[in-house]
C-alpha positions as CSV (number, residue, x, y, z in Angstrom):
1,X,6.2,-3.8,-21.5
2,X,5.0,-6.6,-19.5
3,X,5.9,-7.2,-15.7
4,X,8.5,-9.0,-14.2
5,X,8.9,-10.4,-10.5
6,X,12.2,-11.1,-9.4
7,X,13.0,-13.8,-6.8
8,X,15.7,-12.9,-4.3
9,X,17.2,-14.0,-0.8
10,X,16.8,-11.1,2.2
11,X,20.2,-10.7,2.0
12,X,20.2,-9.3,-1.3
13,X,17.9,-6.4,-0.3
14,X,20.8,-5.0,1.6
15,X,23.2,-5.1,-1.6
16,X,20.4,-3.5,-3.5
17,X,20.0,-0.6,-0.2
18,X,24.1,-0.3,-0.4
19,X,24.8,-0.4,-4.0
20,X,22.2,0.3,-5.5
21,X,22.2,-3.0,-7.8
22,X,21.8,-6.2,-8.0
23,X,23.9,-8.9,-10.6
24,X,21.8,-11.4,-12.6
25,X,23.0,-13.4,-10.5
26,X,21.5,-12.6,-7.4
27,X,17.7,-12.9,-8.6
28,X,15.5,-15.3,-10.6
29,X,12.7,-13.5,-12.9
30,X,9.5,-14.5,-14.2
31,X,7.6,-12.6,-16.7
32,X,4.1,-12.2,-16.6
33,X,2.2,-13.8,-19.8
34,X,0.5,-10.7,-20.2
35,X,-0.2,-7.1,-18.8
36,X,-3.4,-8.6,-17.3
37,X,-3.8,-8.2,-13.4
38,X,-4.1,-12.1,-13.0
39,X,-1.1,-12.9,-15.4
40,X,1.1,-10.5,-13.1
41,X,-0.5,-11.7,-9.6
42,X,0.7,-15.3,-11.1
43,X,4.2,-14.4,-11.9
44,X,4.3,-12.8,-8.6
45,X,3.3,-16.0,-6.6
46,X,5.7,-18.3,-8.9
47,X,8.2,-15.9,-8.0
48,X,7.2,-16.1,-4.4
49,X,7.2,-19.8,-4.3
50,X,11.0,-19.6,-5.9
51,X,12.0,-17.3,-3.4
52,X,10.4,-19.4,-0.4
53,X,12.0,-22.8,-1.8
54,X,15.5,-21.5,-2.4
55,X,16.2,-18.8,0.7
56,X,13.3,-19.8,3.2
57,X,11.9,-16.7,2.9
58,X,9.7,-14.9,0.3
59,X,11.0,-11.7,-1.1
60,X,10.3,-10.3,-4.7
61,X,10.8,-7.5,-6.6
62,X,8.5,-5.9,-9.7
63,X,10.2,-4.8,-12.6
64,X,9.8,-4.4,-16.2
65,X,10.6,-6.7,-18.4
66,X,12.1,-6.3,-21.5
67,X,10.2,-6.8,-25.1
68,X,7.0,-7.2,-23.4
69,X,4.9,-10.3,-22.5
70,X,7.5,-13.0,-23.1
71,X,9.9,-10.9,-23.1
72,X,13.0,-11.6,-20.3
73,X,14.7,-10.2,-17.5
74,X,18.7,-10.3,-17.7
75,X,21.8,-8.7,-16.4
76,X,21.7,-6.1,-13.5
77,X,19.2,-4.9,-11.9
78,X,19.0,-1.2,-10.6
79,X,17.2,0.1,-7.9
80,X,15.7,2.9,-10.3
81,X,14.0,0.1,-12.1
82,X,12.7,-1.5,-9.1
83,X,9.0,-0.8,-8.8
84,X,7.4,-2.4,-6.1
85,X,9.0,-5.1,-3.0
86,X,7.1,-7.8,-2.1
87,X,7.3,-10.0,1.0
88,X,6.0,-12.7,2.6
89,X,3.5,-15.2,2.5
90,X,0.4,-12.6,1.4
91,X,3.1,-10.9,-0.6
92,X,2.6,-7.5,1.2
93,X,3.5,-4.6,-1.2
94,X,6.2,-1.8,-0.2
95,X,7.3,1.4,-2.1
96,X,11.1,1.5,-3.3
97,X,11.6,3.9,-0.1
98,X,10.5,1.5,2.1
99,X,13.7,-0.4,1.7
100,X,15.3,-0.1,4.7
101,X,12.4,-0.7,6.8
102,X,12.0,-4.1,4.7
103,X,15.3,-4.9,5.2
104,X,15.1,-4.1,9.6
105,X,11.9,-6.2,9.5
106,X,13.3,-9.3,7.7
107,X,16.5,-9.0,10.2
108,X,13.9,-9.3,13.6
């Protein structure tokens, strides 16, 4: 499986906290080309610059993606399958459990 990095809005982080999932709606995905480091840390700054352009801020999530490099990301999206958050400009990295602390940070 390849990565995938999932733009979303703050606000969306706090669905994710309360129910646990998000709606395809609610993100946009971009799969890494391949499972190499730089292929992923690209996706992860496209994603970034999606997330920065559309909500002002930059907030992304790492996921797998389905069928691999090329492959897509679709429908919802569970916590369980969220790997890693990302946020900001330098994309700093937080653990799953680290969600509500993201969330309190992005509110101040």
């Amino acid at each position: 499986m390849s990565r995938a990095y999932l733009a979303v809005e703050p606000a969306a982080l706090r669905r994710l906290a309360d129910e646990g999932s998000l709606p395809a709606d609610a993100y946009e995905g971009v799969v890494a080309a391949s499972d190499d480091e730089q292929d992923e840390y690209d996706a992860m700054a496209v994603a970034g610059e999606i997330a920065e352009e559309r909500w002002g801020t930059v907030v992304v999530l790492a996921t797998e993606a389905l069928g691999g490099p090329g492959g897509e990301v679709s429908g919802p999206l569970a916590l369980r399958d969220v790997e890693a958050i990302h946020v900001g400009e330098e994309l700093a990295w937080y653990a799953t459990q680290e969600l509500d602390d993201v969330i309190t940070a992005l509110a101040t």
